[in-house]
PyMOL Python script that loads the backbone (N, CA, C, O; Angstrom):
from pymol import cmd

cmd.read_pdbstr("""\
ATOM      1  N   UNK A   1     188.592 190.153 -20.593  1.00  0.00           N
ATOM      2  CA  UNK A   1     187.590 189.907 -19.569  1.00  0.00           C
ATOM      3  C   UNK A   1     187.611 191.041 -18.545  1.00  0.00           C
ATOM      4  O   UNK A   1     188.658 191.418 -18.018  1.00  0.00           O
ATOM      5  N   UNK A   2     186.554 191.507 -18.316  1.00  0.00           N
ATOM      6  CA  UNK A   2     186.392 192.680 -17.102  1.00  0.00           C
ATOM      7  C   UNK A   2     186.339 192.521 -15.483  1.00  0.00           C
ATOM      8  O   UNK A   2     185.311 192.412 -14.815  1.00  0.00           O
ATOM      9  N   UNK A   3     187.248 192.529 -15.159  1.00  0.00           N
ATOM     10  CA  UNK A   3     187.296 192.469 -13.530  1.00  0.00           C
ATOM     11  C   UNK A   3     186.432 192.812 -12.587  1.00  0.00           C
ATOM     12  O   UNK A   3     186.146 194.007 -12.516  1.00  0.00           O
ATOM     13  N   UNK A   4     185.953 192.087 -11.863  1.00  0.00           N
ATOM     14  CA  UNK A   4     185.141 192.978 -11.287  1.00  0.00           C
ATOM     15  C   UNK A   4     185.031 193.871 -10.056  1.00  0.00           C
ATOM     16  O   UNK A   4     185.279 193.262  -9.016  1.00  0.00           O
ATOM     17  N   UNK A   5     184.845 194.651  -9.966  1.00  0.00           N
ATOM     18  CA  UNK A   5     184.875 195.461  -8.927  1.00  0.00           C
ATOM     19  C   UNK A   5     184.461 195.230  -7.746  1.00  0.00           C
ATOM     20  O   UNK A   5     183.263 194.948  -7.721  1.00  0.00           O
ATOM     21  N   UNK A   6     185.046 195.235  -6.612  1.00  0.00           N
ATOM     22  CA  UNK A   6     184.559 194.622  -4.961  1.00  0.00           C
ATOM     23  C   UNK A   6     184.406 196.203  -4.636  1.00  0.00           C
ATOM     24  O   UNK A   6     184.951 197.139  -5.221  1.00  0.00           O
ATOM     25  N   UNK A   7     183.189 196.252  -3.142  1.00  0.00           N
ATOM     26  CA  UNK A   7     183.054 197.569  -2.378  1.00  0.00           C
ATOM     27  C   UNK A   7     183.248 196.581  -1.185  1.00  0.00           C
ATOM     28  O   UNK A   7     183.300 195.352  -1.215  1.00  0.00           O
ATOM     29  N   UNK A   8     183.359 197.595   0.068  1.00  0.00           N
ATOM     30  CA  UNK A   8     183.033 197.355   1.228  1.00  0.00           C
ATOM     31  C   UNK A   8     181.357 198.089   1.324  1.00  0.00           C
ATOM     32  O   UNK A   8     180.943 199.202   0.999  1.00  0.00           O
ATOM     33  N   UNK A   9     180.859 197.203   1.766  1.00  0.00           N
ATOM     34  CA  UNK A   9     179.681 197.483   3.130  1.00  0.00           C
ATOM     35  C   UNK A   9     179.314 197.229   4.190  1.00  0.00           C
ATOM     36  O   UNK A   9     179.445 196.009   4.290  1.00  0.00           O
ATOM     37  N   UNK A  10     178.865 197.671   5.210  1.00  0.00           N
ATOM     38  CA  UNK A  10     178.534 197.536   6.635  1.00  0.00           C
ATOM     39  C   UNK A  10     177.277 196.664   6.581  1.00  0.00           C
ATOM     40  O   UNK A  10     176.251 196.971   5.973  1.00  0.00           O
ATOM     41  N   UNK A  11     177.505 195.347   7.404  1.00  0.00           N
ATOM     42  CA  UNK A  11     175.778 194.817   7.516  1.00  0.00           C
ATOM     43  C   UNK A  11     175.469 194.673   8.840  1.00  0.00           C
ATOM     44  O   UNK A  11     176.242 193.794   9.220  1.00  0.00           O
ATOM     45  N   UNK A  12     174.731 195.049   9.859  1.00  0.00           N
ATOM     46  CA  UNK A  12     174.655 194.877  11.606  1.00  0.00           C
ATOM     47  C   UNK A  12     175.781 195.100  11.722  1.00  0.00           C
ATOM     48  O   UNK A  12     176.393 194.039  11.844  1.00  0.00           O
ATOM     49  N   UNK A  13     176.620 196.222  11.760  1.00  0.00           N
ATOM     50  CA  UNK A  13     177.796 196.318  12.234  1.00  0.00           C
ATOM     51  C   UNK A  13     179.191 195.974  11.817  1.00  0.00           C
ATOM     52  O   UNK A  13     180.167 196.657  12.128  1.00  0.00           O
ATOM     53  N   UNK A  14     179.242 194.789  11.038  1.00  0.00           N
ATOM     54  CA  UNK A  14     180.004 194.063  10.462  1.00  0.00           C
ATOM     55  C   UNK A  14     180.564 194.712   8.967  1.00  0.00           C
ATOM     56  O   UNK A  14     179.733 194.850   8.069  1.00  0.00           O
ATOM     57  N   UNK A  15     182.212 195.164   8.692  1.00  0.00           N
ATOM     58  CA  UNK A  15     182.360 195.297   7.285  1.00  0.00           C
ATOM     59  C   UNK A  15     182.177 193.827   6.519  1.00  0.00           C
ATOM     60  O   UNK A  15     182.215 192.815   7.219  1.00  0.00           O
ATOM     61  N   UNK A  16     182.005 193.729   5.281  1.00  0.00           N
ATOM     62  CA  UNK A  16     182.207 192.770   4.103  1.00  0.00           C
ATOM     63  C   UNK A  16     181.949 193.292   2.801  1.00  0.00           C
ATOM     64  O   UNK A  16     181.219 194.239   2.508  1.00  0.00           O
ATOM     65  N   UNK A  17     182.778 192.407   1.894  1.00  0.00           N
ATOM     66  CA  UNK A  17     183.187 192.870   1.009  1.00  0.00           C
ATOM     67  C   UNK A  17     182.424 192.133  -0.180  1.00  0.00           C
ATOM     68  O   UNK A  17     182.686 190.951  -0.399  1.00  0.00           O
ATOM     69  N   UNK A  18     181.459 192.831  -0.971  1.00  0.00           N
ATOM     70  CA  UNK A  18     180.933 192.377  -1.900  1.00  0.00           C
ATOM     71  C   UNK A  18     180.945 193.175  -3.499  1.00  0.00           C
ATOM     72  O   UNK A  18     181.284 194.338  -3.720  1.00  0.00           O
ATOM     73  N   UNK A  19     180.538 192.307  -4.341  1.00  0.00           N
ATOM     74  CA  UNK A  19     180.725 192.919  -5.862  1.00  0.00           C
ATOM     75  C   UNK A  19     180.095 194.146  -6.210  1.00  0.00           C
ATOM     76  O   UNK A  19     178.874 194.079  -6.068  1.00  0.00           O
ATOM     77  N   UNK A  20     180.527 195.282  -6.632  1.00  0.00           N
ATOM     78  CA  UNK A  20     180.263 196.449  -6.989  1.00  0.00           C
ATOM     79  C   UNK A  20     178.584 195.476  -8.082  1.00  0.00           C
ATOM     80  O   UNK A  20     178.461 194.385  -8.639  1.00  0.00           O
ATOM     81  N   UNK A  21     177.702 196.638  -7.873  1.00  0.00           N
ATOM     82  CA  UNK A  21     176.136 196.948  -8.495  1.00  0.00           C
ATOM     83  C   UNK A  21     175.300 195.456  -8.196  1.00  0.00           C
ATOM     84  O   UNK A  21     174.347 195.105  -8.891  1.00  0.00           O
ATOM     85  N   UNK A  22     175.829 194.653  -7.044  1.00  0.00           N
ATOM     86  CA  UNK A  22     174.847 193.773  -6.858  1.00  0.00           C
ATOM     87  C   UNK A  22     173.433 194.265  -6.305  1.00  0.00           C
ATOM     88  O   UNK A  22     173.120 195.199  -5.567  1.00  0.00           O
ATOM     89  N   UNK A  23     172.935 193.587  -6.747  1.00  0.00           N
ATOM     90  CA  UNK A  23     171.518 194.585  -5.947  1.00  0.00           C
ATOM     91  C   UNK A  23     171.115 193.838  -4.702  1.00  0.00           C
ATOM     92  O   UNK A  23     171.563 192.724  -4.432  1.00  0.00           O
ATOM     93  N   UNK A  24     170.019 194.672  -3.752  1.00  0.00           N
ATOM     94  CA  UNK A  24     170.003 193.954  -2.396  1.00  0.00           C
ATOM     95  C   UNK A  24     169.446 193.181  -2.620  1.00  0.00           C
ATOM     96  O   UNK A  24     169.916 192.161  -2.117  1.00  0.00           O
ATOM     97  N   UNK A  25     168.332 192.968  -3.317  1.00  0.00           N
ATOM     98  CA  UNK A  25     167.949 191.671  -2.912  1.00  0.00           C
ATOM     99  C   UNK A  25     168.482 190.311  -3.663  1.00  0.00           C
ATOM    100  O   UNK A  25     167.914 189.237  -3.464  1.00  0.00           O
ATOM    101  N   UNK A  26     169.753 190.443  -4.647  1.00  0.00           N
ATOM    102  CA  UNK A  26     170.573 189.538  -4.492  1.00  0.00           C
ATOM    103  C   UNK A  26     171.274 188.879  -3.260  1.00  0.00           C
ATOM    104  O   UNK A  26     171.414 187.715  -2.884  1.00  0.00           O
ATOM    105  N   UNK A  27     171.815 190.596  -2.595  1.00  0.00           N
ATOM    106  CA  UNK A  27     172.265 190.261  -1.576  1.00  0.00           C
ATOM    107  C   UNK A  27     172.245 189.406  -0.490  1.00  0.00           C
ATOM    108  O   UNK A  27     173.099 188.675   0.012  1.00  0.00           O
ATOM    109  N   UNK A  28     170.791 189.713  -0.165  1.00  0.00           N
ATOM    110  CA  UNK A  28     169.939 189.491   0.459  1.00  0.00           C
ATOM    111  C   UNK A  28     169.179 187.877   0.335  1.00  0.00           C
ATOM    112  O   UNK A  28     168.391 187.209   1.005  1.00  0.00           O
ATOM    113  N   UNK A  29     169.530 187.812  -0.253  1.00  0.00           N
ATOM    114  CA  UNK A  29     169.078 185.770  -0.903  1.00  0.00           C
ATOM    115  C   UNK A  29     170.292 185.231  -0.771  1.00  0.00           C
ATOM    116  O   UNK A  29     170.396 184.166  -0.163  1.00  0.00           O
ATOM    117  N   UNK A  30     171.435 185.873  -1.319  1.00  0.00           N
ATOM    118  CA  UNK A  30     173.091 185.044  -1.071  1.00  0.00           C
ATOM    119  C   UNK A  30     172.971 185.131   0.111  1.00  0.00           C
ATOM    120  O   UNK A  30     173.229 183.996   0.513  1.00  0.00           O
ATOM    121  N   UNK A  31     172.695 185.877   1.130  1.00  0.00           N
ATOM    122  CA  UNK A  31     172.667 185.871   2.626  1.00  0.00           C
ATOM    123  C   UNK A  31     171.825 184.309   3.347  1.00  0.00           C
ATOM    124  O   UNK A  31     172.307 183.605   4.234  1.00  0.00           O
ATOM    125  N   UNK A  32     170.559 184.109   2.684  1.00  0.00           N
ATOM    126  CA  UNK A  32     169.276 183.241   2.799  1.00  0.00           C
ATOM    127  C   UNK A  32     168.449 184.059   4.212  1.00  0.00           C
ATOM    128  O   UNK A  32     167.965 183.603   5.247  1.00  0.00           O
ATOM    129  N   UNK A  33     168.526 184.929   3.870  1.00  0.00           N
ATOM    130  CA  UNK A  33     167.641 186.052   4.772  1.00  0.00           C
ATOM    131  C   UNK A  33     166.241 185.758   4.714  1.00  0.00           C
ATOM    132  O   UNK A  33     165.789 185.911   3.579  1.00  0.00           O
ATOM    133  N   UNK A  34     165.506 185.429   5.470  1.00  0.00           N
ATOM    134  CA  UNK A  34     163.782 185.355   5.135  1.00  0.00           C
ATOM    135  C   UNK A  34     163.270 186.476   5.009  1.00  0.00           C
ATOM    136  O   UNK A  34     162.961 187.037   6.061  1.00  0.00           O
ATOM    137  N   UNK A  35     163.071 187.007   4.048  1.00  0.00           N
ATOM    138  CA  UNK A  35     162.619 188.423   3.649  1.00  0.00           C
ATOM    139  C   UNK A  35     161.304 188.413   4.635  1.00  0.00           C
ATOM    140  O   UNK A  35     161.368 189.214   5.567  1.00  0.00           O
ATOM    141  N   UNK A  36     160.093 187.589   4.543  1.00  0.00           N
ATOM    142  CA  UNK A  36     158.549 187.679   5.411  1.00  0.00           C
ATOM    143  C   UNK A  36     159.184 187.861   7.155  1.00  0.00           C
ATOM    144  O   UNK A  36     158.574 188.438   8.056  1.00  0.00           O
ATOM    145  N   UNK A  37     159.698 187.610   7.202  1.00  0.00           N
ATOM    146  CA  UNK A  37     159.925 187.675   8.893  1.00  0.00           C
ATOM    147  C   UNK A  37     161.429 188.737   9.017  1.00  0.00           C
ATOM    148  O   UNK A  37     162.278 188.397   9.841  1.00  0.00           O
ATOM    149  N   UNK A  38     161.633 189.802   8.293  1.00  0.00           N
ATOM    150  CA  UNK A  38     162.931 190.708   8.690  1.00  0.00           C
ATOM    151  C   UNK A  38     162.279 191.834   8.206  1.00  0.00           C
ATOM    152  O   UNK A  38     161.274 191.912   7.500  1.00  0.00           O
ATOM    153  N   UNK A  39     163.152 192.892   8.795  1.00  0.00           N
ATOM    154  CA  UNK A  39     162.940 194.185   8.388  1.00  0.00           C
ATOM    155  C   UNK A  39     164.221 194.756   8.093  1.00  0.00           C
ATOM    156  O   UNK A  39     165.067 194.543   8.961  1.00  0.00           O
ATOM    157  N   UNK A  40     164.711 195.646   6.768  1.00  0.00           N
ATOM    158  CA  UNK A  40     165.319 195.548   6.366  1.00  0.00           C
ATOM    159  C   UNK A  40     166.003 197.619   6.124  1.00  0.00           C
ATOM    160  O   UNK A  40     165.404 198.485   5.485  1.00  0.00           O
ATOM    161  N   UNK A  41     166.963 197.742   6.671  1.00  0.00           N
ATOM    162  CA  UNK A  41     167.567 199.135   6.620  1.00  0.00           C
ATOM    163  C   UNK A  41     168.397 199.505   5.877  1.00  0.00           C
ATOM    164  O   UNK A  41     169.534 199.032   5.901  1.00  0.00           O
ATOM    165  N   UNK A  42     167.994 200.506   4.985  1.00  0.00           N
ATOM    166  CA  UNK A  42     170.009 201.251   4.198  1.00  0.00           C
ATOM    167  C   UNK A  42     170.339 202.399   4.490  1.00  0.00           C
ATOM    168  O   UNK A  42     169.859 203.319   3.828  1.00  0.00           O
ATOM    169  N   UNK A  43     170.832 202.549   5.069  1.00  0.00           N
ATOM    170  CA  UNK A  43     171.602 204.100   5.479  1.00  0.00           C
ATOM    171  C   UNK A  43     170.600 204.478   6.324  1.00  0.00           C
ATOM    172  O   UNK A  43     170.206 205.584   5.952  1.00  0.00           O
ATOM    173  N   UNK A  44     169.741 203.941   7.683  1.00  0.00           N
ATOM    174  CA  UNK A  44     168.829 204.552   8.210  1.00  0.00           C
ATOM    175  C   UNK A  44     167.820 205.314   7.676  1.00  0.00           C
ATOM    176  O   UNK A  44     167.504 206.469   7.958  1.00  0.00           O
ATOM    177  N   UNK A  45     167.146 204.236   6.541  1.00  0.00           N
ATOM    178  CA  UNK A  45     165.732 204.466   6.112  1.00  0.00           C
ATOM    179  C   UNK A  45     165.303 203.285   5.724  1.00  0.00           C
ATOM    180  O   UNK A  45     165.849 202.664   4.812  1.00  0.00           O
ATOM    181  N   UNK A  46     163.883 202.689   6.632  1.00  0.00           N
ATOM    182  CA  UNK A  46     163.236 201.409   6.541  1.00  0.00           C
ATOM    183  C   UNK A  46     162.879 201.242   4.314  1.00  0.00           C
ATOM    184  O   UNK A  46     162.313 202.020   3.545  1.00  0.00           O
ATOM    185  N   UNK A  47     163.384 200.223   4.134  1.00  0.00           N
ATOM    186  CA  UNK A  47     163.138 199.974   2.002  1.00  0.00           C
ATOM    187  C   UNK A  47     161.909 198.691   2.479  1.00  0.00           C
ATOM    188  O   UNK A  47     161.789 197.728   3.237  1.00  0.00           O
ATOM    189  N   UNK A  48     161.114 199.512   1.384  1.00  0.00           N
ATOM    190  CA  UNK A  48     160.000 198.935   1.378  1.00  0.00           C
ATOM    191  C   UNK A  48     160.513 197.291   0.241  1.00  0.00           C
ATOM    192  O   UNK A  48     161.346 197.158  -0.656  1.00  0.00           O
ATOM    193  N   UNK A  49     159.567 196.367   0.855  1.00  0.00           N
ATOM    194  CA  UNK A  49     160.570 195.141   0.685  1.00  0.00           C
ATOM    195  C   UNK A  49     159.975 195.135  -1.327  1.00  0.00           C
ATOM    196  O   UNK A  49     160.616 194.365  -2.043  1.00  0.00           O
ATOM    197  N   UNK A  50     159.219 195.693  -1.782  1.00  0.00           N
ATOM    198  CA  UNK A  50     158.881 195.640  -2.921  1.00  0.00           C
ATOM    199  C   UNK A  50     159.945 196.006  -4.297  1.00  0.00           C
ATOM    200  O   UNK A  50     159.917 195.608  -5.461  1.00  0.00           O
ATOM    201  N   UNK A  51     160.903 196.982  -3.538  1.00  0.00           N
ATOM    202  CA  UNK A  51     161.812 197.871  -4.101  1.00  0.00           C
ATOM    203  C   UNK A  51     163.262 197.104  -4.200  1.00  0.00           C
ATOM    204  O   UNK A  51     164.216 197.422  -4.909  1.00  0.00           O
ATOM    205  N   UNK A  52     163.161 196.063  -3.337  1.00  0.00           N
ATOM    206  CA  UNK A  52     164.534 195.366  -3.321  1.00  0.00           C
ATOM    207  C   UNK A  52     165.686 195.379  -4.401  1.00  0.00           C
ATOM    208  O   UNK A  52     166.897 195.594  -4.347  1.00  0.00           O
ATOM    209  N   UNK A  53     164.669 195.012  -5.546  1.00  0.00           N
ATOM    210  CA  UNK A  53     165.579 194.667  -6.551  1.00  0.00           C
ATOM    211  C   UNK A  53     165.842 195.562  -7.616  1.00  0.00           C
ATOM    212  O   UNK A  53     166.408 195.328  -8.683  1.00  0.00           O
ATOM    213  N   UNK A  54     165.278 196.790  -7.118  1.00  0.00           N
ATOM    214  CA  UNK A  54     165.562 197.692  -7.904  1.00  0.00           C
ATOM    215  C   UNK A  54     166.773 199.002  -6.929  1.00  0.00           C
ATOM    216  O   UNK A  54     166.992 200.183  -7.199  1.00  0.00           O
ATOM    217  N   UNK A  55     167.154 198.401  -6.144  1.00  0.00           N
ATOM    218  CA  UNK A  55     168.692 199.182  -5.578  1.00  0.00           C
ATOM    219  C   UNK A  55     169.753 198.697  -5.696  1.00  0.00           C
ATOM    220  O   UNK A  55     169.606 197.505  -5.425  1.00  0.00           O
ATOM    221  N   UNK A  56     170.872 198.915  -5.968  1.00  0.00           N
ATOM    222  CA  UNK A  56     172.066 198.350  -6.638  1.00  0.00           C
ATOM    223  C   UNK A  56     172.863 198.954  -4.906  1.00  0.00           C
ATOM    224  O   UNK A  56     172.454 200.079  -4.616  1.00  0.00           O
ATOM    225  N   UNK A  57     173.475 198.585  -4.261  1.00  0.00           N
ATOM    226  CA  UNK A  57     174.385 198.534  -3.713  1.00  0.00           C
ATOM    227  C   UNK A  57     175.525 199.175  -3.925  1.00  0.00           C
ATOM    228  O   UNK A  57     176.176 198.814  -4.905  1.00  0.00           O
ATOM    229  N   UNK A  58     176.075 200.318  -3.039  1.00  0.00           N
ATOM    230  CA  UNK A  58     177.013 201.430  -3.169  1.00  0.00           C
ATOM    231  C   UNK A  58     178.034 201.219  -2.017  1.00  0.00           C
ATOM    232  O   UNK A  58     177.679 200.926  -0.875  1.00  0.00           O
ATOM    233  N   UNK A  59     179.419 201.400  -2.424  1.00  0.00           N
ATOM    234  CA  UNK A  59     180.322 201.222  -1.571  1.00  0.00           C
ATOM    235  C   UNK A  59     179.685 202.111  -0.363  1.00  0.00           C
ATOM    236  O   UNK A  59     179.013 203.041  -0.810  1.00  0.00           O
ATOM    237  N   UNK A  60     179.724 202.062   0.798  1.00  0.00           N
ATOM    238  CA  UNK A  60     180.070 202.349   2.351  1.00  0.00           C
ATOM    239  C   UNK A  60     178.037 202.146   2.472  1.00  0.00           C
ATOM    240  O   UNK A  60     177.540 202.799   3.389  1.00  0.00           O
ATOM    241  N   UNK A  61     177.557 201.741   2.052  1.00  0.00           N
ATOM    242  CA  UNK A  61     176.329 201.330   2.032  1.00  0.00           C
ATOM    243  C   UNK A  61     176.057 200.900   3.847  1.00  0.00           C
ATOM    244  O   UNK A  61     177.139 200.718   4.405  1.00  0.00           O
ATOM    245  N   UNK A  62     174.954 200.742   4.696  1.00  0.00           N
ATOM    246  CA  UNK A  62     175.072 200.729   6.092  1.00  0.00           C
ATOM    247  C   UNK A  62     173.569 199.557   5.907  1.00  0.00           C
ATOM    248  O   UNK A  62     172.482 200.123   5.790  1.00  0.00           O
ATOM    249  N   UNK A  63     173.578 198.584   5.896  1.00  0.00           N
ATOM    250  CA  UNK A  63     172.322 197.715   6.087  1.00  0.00           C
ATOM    251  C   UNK A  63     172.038 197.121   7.583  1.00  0.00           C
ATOM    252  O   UNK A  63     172.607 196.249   8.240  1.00  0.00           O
ATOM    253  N   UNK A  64     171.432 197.575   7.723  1.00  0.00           N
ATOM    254  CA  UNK A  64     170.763 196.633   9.199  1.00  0.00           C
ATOM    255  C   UNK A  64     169.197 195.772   9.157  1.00  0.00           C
ATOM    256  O   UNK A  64     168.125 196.365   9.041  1.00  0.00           O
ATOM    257  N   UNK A  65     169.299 194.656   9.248  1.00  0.00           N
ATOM    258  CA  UNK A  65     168.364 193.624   8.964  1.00  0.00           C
ATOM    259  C   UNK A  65     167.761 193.349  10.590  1.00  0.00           C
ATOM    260  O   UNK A  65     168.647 192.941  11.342  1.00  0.00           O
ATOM    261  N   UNK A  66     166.964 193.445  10.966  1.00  0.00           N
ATOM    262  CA  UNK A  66     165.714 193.567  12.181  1.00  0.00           C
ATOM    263  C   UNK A  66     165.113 192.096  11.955  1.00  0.00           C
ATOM    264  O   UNK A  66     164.342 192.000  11.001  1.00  0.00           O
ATOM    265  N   UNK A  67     165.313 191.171  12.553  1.00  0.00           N
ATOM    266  CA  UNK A  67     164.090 190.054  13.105  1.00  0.00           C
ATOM    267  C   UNK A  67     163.120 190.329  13.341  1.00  0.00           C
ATOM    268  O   UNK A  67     162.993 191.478  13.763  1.00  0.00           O
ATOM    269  N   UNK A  68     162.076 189.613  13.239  1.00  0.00           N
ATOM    270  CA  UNK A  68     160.774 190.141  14.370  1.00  0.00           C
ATOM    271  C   UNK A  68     161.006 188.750  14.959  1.00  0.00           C
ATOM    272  O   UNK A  68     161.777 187.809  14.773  1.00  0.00           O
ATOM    273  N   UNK A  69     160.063 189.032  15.691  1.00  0.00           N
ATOM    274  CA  UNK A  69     160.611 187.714  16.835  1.00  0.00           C
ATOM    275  C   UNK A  69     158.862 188.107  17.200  1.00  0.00           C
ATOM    276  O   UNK A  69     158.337 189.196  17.432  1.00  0.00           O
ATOM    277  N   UNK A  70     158.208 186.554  17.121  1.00  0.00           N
ATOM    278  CA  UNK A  70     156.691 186.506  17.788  1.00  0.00           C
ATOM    279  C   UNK A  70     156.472 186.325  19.518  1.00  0.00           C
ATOM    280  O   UNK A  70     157.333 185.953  20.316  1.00  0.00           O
ATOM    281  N   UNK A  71     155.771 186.515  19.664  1.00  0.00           N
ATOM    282  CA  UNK A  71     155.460 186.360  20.860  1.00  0.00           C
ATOM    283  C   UNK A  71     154.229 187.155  21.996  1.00  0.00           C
ATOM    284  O   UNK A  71     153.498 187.922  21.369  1.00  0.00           O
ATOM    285  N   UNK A  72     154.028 187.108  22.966  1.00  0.00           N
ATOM    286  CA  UNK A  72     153.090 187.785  23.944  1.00  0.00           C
ATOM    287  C   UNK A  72     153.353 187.843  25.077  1.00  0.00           C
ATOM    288  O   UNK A  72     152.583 188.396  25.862  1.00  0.00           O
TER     289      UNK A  72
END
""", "prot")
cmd.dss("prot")
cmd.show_as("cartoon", "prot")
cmd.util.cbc("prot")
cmd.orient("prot")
């Protein structure tokens, strides 16, 4: 049986430790993140939310997830 490999990544600041080639928007659902109401960062470049599931997650990876928050 093949072990699997853990990375660290940064999410808002925070290290944690998740499975080597998960992709984000696994991630990102194990989280229960509302994808329609967040905005979503890797390494300081806005990912268009279409692309999610086609990025696999790299050790020292830097995600920052943005609320919008409504209002006037």
């Amino acid at each position: 049986m093949k072990k699997i490999k853990k990375i660290k990544i940064k999410i808002n600041g925070k290290f944690s430790t998740i499975n080597e080639n998960l992709s984000l928007l696994i991630f990102l659902k194990q989280l229960e993140i509302p994808l329609k109401k967040v905005a979503i960062e890797l390494n300081q470049e806005i990912i268009d939310k279409k692309k999610l599931n086609n990025i696999n997650l790299k050790k020292n990876d830097n995600i920052e997830i943005v609320h919008f928050i409504g209002g006037g």
